[in-house]
N, CA, C and O atoms as CSV, one atom per row, in Angstrom:
chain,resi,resn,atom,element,x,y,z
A,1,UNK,N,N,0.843,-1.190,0.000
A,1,UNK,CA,C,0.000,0.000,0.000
A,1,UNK,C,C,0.879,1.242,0.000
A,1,UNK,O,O,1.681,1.343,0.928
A,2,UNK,N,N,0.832,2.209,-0.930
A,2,UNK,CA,C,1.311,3.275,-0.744
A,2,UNK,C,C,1.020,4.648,0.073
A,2,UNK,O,O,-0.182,4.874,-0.063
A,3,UNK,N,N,1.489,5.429,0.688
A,3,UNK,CA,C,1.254,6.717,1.859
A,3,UNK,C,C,-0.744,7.282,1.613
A,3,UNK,O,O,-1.596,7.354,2.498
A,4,UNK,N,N,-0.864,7.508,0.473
A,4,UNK,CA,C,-2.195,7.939,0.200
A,4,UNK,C,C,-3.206,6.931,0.548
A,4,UNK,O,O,-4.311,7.312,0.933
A,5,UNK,N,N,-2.899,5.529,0.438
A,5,UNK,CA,C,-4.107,4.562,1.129
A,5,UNK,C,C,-4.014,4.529,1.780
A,5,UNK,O,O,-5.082,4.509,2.391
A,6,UNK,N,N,-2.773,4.472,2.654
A,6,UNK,CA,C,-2.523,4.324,4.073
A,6,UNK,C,C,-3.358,5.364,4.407
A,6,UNK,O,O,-4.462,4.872,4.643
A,7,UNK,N,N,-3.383,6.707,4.561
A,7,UNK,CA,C,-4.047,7.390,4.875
A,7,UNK,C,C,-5.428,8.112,4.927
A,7,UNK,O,O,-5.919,8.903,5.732
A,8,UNK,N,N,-5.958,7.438,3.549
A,8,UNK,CA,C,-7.426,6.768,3.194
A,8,UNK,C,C,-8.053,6.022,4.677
A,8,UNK,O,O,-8.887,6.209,5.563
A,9,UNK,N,N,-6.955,5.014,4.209
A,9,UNK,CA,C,-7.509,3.519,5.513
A,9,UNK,C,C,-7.417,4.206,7.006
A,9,UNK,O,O,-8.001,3.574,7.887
A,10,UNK,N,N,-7.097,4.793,7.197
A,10,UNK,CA,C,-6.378,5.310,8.803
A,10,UNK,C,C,-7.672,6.800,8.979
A,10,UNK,O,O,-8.492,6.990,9.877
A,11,UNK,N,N,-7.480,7.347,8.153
A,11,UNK,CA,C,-8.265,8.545,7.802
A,11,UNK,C,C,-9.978,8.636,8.149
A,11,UNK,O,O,-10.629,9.464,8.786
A,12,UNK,N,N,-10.387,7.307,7.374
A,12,UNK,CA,C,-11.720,7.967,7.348
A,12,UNK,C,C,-12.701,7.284,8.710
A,12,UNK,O,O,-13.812,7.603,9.132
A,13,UNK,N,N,-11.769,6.272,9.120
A,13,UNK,CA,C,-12.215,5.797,10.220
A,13,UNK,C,C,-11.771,6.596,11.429
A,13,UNK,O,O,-12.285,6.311,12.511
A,14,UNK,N,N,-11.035,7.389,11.373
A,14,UNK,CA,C,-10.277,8.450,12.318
A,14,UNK,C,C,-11.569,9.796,11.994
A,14,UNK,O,O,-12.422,9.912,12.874
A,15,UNK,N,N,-11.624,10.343,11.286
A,15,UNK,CA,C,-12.885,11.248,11.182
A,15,UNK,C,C,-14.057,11.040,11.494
A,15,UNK,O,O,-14.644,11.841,12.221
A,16,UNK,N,N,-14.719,9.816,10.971
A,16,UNK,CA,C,-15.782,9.277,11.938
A,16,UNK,C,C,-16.003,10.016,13.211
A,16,UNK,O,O,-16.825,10.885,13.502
A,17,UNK,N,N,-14.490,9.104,14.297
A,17,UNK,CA,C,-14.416,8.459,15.177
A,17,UNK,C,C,-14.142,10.251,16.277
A,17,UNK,O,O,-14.333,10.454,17.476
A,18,UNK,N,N,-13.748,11.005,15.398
A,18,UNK,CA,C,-13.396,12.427,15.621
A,18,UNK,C,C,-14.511,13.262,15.594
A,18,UNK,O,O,-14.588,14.183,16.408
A,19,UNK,N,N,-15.601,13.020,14.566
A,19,UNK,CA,C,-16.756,13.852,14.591
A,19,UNK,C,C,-17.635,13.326,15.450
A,19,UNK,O,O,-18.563,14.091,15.710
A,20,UNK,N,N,-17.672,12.056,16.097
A,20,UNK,CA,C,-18.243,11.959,16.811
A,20,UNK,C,C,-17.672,11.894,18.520
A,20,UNK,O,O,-18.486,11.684,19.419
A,21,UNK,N,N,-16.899,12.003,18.673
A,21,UNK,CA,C,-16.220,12.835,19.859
A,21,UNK,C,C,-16.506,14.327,20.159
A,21,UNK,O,O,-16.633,14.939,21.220
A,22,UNK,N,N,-16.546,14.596,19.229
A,22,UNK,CA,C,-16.575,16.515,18.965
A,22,UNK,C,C,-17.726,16.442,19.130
A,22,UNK,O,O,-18.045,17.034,20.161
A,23,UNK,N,N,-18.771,15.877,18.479
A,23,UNK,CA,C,-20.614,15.847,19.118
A,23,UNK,C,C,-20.673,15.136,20.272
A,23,UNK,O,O,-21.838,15.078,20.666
A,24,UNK,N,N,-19.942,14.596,20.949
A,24,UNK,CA,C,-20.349,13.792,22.399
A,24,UNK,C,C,-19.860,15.187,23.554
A,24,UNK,O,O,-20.598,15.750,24.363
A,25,UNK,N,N,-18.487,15.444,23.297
A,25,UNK,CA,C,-18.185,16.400,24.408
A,25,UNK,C,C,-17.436,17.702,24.113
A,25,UNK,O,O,-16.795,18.374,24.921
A,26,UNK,N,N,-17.707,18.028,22.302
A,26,UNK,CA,C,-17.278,19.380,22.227
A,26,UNK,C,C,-15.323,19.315,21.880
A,26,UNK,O,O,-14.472,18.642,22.461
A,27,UNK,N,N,-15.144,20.461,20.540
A,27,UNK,CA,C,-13.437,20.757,21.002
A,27,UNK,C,C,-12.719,20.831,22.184
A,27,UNK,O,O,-11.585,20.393,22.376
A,28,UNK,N,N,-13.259,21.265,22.771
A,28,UNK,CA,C,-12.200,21.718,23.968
A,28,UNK,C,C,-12.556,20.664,25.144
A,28,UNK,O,O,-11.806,20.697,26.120
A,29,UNK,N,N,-13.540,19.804,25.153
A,29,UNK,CA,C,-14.032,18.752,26.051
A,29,UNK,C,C,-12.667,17.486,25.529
A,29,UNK,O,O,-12.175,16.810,26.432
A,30,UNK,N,N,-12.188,17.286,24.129
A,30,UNK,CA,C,-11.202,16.948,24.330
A,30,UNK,C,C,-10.259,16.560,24.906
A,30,UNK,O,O,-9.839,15.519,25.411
A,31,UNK,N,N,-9.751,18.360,24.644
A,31,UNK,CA,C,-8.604,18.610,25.192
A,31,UNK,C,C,-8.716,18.268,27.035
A,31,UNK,O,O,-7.923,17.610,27.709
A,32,UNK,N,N,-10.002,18.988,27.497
A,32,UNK,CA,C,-10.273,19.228,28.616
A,32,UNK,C,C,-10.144,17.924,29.397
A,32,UNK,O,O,-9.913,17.864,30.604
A,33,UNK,N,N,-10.364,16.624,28.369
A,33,UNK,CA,C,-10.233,15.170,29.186
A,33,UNK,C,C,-8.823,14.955,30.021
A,33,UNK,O,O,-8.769,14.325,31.077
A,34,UNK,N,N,-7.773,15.534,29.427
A,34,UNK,CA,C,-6.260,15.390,29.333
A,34,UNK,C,C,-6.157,15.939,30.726
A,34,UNK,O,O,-5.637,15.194,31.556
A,35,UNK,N,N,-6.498,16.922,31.051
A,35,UNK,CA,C,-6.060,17.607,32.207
A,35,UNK,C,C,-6.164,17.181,33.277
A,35,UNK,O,O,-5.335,17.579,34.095
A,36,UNK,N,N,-7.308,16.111,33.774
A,36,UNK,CA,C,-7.519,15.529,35.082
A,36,UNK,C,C,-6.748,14.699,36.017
A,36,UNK,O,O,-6.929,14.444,37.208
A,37,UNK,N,N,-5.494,14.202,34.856
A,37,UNK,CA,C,-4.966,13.109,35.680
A,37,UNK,C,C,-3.231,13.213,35.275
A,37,UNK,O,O,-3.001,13.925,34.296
A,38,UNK,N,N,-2.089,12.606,35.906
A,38,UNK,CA,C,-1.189,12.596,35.074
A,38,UNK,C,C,-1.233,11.564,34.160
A,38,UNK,O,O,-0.221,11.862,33.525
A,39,UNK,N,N,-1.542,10.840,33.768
A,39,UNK,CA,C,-1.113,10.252,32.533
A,39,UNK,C,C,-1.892,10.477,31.622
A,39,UNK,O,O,-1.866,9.944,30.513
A,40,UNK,N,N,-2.927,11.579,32.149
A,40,UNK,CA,C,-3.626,12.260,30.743
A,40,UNK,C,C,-2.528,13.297,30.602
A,40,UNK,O,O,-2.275,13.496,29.414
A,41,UNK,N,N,-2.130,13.690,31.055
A,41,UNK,CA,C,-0.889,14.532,30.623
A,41,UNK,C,C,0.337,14.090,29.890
A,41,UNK,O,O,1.096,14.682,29.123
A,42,UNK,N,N,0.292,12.662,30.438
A,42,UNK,CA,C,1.430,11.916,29.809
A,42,UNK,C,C,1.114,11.797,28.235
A,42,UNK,O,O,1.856,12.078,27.295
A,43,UNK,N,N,-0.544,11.172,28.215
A,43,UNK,CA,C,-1.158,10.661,26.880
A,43,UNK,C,C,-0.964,12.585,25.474
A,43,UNK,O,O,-0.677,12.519,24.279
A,44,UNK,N,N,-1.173,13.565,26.060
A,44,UNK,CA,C,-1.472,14.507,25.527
A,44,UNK,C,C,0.232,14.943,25.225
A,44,UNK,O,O,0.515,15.116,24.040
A,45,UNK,N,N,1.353,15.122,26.255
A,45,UNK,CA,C,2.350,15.456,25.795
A,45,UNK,C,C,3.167,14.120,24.507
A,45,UNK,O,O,3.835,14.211,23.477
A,46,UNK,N,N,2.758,13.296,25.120
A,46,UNK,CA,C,3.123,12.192,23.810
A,46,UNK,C,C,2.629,12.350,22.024
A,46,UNK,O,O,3.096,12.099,20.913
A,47,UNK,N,N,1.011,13.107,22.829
A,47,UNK,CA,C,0.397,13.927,21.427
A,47,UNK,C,C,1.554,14.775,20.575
A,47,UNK,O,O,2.044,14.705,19.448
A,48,UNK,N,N,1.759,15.866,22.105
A,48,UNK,CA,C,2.416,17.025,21.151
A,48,UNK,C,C,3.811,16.406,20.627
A,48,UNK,O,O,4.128,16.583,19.451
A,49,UNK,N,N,4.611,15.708,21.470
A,49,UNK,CA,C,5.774,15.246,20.560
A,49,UNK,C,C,5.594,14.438,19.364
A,49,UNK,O,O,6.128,14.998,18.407
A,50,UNK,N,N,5.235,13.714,19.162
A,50,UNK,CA,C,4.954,12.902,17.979
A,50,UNK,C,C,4.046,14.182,16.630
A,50,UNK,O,O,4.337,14.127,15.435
A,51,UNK,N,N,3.210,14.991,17.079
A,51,UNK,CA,C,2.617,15.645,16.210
A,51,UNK,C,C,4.068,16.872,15.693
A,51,UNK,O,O,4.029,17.530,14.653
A,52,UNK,N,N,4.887,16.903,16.407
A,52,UNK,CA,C,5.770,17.926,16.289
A,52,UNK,C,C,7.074,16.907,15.476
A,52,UNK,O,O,7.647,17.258,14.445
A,53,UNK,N,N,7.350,15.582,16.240
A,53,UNK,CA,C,8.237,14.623,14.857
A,53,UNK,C,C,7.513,14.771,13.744
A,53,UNK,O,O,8.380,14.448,12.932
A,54,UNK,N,N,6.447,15.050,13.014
A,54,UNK,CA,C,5.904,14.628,12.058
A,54,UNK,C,C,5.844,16.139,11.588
A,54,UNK,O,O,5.955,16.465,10.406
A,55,UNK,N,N,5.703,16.814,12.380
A,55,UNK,CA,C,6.110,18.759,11.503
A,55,UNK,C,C,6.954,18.893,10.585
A,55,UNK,O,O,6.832,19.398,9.469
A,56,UNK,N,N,8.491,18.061,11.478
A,56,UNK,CA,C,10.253,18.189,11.087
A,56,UNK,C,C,9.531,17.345,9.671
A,56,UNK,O,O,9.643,17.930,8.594
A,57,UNK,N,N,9.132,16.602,9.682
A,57,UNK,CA,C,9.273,15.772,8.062
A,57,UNK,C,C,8.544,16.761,7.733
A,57,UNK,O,O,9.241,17.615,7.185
A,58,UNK,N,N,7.150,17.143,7.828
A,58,UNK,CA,C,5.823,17.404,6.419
A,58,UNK,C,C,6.430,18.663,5.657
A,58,UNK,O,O,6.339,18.756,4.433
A,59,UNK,N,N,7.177,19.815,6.597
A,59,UNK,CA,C,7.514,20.865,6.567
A,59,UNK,C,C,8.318,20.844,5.470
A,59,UNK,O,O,7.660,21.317,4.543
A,60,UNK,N,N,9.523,20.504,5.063
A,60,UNK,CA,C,10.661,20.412,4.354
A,60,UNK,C,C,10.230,19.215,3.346
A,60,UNK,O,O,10.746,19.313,2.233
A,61,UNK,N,N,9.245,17.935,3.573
A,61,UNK,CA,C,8.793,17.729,2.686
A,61,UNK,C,C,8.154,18.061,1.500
A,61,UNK,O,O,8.356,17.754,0.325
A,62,UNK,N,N,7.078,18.975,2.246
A,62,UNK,CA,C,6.015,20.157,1.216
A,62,UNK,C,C,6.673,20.963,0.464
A,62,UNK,O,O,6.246,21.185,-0.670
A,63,UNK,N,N,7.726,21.512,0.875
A,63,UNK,CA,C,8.064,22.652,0.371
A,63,UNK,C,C,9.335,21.933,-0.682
A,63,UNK,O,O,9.932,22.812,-1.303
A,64,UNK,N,N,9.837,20.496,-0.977
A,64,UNK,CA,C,10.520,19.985,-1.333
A,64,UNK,C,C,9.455,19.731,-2.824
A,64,UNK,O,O,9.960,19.632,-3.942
A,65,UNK,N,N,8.289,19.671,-2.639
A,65,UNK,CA,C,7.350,19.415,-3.525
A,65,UNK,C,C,6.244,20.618,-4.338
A,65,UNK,O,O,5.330,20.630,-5.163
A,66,UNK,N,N,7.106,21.647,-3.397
A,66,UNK,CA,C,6.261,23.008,-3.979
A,66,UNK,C,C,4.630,23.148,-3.412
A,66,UNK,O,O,3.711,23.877,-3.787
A,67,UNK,N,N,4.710,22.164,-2.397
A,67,UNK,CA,C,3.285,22.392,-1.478
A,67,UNK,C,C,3.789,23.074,0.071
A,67,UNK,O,O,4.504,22.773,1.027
A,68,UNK,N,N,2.606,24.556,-0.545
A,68,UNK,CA,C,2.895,25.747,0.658
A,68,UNK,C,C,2.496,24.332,2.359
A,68,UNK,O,O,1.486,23.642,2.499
A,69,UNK,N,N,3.553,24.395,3.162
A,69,UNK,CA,C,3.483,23.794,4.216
A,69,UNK,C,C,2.441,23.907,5.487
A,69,UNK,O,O,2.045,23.006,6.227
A,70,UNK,N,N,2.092,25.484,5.494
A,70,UNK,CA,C,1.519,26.178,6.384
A,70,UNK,C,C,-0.269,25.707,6.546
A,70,UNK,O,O,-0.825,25.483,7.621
A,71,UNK,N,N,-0.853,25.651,5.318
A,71,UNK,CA,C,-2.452,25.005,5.861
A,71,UNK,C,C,-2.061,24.032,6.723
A,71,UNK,O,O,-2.486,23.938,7.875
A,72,UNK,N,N,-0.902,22.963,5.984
A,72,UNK,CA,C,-0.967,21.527,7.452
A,72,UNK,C,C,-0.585,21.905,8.294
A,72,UNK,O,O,-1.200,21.589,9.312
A,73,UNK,N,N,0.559,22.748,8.458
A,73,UNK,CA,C,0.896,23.324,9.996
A,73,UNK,C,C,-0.571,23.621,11.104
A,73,UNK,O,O,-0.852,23.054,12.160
A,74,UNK,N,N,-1.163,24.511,10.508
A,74,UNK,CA,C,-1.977,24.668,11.256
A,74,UNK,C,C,-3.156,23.725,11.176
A,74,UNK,O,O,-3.767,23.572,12.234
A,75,UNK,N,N,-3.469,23.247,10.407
A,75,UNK,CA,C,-4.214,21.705,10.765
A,75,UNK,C,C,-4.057,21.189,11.669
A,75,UNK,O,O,-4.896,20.918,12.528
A,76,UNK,N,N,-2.521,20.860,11.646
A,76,UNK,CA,C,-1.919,19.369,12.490
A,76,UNK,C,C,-1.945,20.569,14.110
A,76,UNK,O,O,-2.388,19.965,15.086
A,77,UNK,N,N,-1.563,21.977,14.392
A,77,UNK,CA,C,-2.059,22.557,15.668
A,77,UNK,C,C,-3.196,22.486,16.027
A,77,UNK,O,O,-3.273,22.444,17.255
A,78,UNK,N,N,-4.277,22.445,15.445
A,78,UNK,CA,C,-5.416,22.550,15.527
A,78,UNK,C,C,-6.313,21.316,15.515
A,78,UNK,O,O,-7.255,21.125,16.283
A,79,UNK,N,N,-5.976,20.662,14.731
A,79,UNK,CA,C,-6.719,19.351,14.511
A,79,UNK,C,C,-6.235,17.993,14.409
A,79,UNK,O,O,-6.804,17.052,13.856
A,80,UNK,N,N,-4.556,18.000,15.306
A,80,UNK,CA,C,-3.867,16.495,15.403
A,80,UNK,C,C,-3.713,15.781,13.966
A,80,UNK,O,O,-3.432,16.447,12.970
A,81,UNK,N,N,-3.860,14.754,13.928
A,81,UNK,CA,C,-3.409,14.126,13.066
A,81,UNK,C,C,-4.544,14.480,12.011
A,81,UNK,O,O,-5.058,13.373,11.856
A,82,UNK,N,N,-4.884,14.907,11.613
A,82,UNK,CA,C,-5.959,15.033,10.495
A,82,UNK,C,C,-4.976,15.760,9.750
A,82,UNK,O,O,-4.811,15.571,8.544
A,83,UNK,N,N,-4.263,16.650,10.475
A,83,UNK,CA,C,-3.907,17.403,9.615
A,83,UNK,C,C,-2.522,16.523,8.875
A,83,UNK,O,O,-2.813,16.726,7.696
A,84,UNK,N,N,-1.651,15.963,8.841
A,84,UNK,CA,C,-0.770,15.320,8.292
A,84,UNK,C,C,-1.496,14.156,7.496
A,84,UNK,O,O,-0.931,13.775,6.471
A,85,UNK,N,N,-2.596,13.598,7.833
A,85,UNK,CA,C,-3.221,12.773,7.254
A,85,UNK,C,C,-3.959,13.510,5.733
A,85,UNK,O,O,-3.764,13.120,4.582
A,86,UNK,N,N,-4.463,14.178,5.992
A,86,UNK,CA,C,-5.031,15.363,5.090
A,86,UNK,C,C,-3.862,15.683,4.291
A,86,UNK,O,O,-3.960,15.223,3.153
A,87,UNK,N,N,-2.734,16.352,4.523
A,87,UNK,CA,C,-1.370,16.252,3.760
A,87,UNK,C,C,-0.913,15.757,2.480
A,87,UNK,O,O,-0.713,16.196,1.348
A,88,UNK,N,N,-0.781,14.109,3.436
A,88,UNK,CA,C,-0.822,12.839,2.537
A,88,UNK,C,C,-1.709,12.280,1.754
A,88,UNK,O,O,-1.322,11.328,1.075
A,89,UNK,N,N,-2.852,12.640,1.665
A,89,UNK,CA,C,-4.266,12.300,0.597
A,89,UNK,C,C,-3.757,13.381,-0.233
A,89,UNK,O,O,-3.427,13.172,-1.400
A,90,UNK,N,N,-3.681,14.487,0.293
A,90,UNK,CA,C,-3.665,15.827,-0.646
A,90,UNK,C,C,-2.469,15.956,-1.708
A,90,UNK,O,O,-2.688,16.393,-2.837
A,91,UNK,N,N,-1.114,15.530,-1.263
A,91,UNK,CA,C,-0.085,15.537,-1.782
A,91,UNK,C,C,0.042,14.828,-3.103
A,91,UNK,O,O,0.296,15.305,-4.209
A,92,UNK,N,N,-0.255,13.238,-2.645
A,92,UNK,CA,C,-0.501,12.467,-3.817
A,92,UNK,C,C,-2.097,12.484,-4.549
A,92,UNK,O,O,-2.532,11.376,-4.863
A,93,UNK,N,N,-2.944,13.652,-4.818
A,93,UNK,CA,C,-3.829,13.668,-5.399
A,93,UNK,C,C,-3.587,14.819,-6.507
A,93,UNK,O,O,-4.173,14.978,-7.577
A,94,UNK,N,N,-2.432,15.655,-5.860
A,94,UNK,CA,C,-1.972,16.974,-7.255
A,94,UNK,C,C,-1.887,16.302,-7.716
A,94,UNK,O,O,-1.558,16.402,-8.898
């Protein structure tokens, strides 16, 4: 399977699974889960590092390909992995 199915396959069951989180307890109910405990802190800083390994690639990737980097930047701040996932559908669909 190449990066674009992968991210098909990973993707649309991840959006689902995302829009219906976001209708159960809201954006920021999210985030807001993380805060109660430490290893929701643990689970959420593991978020931000891994979402931030995957910046160092998309960043210098995109722009290696003449795709402005910055919509996924702020995707992937805003909306976790959707946004690198979104990326990779998008990249191989120019």
């Amino acid at each position: 399977m190449n990066q674009r199915t992968i991210a098909i396959v990973l993707g649309i069951p991840f959006l689902i699974l995302t829009a219906y989180a976001v209708s159960q307890v809201g954006y920021w109910g999210i985030v807001d889960y993380h805060r109660h405990s430490p290893a929701g802190w643990q689970v959420f800083a593991d978020l931000v590092v891994a979402l931030i390994l995957l910046l160092t690639w998309l960043i210098p990737e995109a722009k290696s390909k003449g795709i402005n980097p910055w919509p996924w930047v702020v995707a992937t701040l805003f909306l976790g992995s959707i946004g690198p996932l979104g990326y990779l559908i998008y990249k191989r669909a120019k």
